[in-house]
Wavefront OBJ file of the C-alpha trace (Angstrom):
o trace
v -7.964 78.576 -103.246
v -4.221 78.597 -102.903
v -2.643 76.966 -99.301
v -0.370 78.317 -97.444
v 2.160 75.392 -95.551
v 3.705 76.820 -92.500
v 7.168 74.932 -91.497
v 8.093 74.375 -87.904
v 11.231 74.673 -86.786
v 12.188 71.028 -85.558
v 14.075 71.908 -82.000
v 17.833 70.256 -81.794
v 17.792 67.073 -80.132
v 18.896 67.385 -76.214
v 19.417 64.577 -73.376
v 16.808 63.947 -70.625
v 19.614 65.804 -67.970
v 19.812 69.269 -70.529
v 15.944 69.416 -70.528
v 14.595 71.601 -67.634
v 11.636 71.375 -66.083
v 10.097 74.492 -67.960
v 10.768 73.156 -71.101
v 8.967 69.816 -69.828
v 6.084 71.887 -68.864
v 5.841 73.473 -71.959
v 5.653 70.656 -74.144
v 3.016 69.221 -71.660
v 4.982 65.946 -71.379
v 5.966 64.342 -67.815
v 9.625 64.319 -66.756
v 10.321 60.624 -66.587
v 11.641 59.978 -62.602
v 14.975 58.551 -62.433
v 15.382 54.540 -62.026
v 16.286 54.709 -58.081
v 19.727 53.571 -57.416
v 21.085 51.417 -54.770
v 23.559 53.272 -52.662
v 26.297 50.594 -51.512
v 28.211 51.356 -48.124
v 31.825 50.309 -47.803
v 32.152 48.592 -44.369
v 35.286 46.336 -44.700
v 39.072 46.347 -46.993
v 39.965 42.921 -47.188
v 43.812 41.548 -49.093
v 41.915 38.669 -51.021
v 38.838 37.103 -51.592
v 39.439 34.603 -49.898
v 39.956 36.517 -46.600
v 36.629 38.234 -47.287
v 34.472 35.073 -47.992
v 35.981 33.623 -44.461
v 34.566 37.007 -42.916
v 31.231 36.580 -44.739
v 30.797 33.141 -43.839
v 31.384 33.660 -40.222
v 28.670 36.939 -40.401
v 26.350 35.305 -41.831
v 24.771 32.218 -43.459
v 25.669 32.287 -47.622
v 22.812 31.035 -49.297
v 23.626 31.942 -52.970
v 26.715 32.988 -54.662
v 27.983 33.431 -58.021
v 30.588 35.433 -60.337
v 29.724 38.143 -62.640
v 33.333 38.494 -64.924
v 33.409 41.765 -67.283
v 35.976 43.472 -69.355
v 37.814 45.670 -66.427
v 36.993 43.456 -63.546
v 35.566 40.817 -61.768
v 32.800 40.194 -59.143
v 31.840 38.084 -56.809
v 28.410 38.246 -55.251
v 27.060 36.360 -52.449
v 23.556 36.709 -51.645
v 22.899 36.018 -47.408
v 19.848 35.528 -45.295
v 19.682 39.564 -44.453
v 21.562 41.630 -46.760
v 23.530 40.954 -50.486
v 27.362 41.602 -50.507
v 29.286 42.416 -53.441
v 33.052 41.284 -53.389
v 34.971 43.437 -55.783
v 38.650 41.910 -57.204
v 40.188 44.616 -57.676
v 43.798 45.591 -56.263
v 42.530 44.886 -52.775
v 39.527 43.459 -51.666
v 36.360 45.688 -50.850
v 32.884 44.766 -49.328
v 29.975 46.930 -49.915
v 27.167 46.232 -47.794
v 23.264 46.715 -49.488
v 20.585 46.154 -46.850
v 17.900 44.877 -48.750
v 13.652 44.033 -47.412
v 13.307 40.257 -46.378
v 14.054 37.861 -49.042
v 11.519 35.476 -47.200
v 8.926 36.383 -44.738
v 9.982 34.903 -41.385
v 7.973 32.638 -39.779
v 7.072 34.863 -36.466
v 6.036 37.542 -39.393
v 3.684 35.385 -41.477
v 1.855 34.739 -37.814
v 1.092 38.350 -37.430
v -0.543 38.437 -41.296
v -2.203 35.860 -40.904
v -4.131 36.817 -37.592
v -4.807 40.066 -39.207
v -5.774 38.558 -42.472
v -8.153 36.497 -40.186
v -9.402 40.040 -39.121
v -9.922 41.183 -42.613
v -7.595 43.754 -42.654
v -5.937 44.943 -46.276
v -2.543 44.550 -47.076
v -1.934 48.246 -45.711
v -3.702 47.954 -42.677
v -1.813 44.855 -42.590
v 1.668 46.931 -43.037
v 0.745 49.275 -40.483
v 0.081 46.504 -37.905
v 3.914 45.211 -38.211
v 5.189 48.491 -38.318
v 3.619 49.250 -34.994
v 4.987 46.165 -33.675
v 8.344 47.554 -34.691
v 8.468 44.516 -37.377
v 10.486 44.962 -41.331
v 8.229 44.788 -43.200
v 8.288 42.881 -46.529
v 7.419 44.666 -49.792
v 4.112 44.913 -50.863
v 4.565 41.727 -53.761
v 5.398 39.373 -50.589
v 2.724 40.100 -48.847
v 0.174 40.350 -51.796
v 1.925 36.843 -52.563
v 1.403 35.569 -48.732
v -2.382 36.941 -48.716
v -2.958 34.608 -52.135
v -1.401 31.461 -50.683
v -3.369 31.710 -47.122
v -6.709 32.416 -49.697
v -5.897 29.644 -52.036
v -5.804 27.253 -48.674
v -8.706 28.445 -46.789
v -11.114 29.006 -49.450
v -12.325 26.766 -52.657
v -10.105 27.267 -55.815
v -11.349 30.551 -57.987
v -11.760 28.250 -61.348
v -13.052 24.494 -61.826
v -12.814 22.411 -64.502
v -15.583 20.350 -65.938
v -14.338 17.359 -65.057
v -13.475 18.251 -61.914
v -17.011 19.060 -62.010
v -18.380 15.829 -63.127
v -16.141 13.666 -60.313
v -17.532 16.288 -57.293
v -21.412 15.515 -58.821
v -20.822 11.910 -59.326
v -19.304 11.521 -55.370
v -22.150 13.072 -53.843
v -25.241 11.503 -56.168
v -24.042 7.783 -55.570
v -25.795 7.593 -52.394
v -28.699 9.611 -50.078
v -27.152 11.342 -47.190
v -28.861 9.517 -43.342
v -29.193 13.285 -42.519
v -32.247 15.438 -43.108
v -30.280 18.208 -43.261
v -27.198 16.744 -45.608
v -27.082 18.162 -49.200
v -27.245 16.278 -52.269
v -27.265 15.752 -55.736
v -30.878 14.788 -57.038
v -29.692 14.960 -60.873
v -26.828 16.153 -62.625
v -25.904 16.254 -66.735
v -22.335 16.837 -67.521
v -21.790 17.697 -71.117
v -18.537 17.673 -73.287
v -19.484 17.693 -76.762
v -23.452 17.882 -77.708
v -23.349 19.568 -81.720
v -27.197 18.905 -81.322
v -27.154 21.476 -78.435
v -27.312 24.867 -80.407
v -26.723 26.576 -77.319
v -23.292 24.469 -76.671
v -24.526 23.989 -72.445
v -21.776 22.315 -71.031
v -23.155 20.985 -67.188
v -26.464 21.390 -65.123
v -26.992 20.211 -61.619
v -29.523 20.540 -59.058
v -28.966 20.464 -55.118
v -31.141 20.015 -52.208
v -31.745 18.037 -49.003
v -34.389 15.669 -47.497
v -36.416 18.338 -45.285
v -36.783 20.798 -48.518
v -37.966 17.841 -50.768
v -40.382 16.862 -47.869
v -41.620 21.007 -48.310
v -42.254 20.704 -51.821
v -44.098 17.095 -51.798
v -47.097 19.280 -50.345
v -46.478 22.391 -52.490
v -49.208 23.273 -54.893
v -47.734 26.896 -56.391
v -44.274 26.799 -57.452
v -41.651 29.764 -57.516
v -39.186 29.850 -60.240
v -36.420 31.845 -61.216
v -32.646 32.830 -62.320
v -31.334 35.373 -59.342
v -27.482 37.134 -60.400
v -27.740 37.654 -56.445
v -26.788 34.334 -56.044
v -23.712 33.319 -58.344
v -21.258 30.263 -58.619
v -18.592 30.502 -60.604
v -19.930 33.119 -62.338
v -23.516 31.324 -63.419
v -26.429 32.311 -61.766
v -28.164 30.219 -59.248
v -31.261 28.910 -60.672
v -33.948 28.423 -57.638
v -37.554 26.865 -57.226
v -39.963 26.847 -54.272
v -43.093 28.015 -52.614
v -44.287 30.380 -50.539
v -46.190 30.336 -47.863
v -49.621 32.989 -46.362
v -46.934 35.097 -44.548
v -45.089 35.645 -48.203
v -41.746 33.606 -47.130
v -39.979 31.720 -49.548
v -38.969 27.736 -49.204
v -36.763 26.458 -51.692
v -36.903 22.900 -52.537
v -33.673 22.664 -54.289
v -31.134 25.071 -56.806
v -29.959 24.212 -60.303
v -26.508 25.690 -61.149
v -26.723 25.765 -65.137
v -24.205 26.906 -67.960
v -27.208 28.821 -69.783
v -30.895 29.509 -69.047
v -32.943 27.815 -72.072
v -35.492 26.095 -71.899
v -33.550 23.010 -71.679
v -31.869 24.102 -67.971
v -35.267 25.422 -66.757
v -37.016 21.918 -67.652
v -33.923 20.222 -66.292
v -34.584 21.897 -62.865
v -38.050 20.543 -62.871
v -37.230 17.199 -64.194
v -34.741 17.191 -60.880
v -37.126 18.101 -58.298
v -39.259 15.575 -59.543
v -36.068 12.892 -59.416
v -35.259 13.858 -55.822
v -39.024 13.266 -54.685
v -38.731 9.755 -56.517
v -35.496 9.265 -54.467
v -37.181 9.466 -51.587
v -39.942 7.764 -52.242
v -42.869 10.945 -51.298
v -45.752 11.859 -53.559
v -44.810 13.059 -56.950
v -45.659 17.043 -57.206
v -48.255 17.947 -59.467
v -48.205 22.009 -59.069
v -51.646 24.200 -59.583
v -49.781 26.852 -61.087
v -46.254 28.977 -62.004
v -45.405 31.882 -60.488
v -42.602 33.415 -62.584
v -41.581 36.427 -64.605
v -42.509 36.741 -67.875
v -39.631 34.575 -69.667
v -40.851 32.101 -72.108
v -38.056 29.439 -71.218
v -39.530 29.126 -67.615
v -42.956 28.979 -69.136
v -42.587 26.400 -71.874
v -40.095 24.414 -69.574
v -42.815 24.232 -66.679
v -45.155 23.032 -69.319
v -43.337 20.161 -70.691
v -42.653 18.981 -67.322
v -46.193 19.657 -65.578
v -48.475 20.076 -68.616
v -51.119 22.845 -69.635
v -51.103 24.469 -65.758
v -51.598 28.247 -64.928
v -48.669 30.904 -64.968
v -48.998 33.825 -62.619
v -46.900 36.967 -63.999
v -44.559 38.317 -61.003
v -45.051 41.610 -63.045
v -48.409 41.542 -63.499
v -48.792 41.138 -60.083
v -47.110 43.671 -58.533
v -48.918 46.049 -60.830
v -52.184 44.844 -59.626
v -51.266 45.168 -56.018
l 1 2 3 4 5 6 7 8 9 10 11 12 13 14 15 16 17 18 19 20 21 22 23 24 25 26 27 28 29 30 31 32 33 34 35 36 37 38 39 40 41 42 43 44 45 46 47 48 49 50 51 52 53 54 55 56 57 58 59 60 61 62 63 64 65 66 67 68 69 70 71 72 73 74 75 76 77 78 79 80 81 82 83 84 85 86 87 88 89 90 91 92 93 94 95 96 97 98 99 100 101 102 103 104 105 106 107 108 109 110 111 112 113 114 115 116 117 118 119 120 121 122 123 124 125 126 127 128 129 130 131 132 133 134 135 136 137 138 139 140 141 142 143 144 145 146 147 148 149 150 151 152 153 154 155 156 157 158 159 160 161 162 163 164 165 166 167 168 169 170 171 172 173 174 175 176 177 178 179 180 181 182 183 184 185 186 187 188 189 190 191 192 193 194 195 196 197 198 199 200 201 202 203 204 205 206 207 208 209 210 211 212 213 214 215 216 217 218 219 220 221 222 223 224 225 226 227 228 229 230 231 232 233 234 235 236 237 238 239 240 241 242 243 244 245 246 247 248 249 250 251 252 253 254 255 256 257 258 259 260 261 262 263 264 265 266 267 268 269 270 271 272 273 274 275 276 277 278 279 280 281 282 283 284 285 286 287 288 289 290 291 292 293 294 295 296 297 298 299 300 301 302 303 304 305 306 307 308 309 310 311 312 313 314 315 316 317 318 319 320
């Protein structure tokens, strides 16, 4: 079957400023915006530089100042506290005057977004606050940059490393807190390189305190679990308790894990049973599991406890 090849007719080339906005349309492209200009204001005629940098200095405080020298002329620009001037050599001397936002957030300013970041307001809400205090306000990257600094000082850091890791776990297992209510660290494996580990886990650690030990020294049905409700760092929270005849739930202690094997779930039970030696109570010898049906939880309760009883959560609800 012969083909038949139909030629366009390749358009001249034109500038962005000879396309029009029909044209732009038709060819179902954007018209690119143009890069905003700064629009410099004479205010003063000055002889000589010299003469002008006097008047500058006496204006205003010069921070910053250097010399941009090109083919037809040269410039001088001094950056102050409140505004950048540009000192042209020319025949005579001109200032143009550029009022720029803040180049640093003034103390009385930072005040204000602070209180209102203490009031959990956004950035704009934060904007609109100063602007109704007839406040400049800084551009959008100061602020943003403020808002991380005041985070980074009020809250815990957003990564950790592992040995950062290690030193916190190793500070607070060296001794048991006088206070009931004091956490803790019953047990704690930090690992850097295990090639025997196919499942490369990296830390484990398990938390608790004296009165939730105390709970599960008289437990006889254990609760056990991995909830994404409950996250640090990204890992869920791995917790264990009992529950009592009005269906509440006591935790005896959490286990923060880098995977959820067998190995981390027989780690957590290993732990509880660390913390009860700490303290010197009963060692817990559980009826039964109550758990989902996940065979890590299962075989890990079993090497800990022995041949007990599992109770499906699943199975359960079904039933009632």
């Amino acid at each position: 079957m012969a083909t038949t090849t139909v030629i366009g007719e390749v358009p001249p080339y034109v500038s962005d400023d000879e396309m029009d906005a029909s044209e732009m349309e038709h060819n179902g492209n954007k018209k690119r915006e143009k890069k905003r200009q700064r629009n410099w204001v004479e205010k003063m005629v000055f002889i000589n530089t010299e003469e002008a940098e006097e008047a500058m200095i006496k204006e205003d405080q010069r921070s910053y100042h250097h010399t941009n020298t090109t083919a037809t002329e040269k410039r001088n620009f001094i950056d102050v506290i409140k505004s950048k001037l540009v000192v042209k050599n020319v025949t005579l001397t001109f200032i143009y005057y550029l009022n720029l936002q803040m180049i640093k957030i003034p103390t009385e300013v930072k005040t204000i977004i602070q209180e209102s970041f203490e009031l959990k307001l956004k950035p704009k809400a934060i904007i609109e606050v100063l602007h109704e205090c007839g406040i400049t306000t800084p551009s959008i990257h100061q602020l943003n940059n403020f808002l991380r600094t005041i985070k980074s000082k009020k809250l815990d850091p957003t990564s950790i490393s592992l040995g950062e890791i290690e030193k916190w776990c190793l500070k607070s297992s060296q001794s048991i807190p006088e206070s009931d209510d004091a956490p803790f660290f019953a047990l704690y494996q930090i690992i850097y390189d295990d090639d025997g580990d196919i499942n490369e886990n990296k830390f484990r650690f398990f938390i608790t305190i004296k009165r939730l030990l105390q709970t599960a020294s008289i437990s006889k049905k254990i609760h056990a679990d991995a909830t994404y409700k409950l996250v640090w760092q990204g890992f869920p929270v791995l917790i264990i308790g009992a529950t009592d005849l009005d269906r509440h739930l006591h935790l005896f202690g959490m286990a923060i894990c880098s995977n959820e094997t067998t190995q981390d779930f027989r780690f957590r039970f290993r732990s509880l049973q660390k913390g009860m030696k700490k303290l010197n109570l009963e060692e817990i010898d559980p009826d039964f599991l109550i758990a989902d049906d996940a065979d890590a939880i299962r075989n890990a309760f079993q090497d800990v406890f022995g041949e007990k009883k599992w109770l499906c959560v699943g199975r359960i609800c079904v039933e009632m």
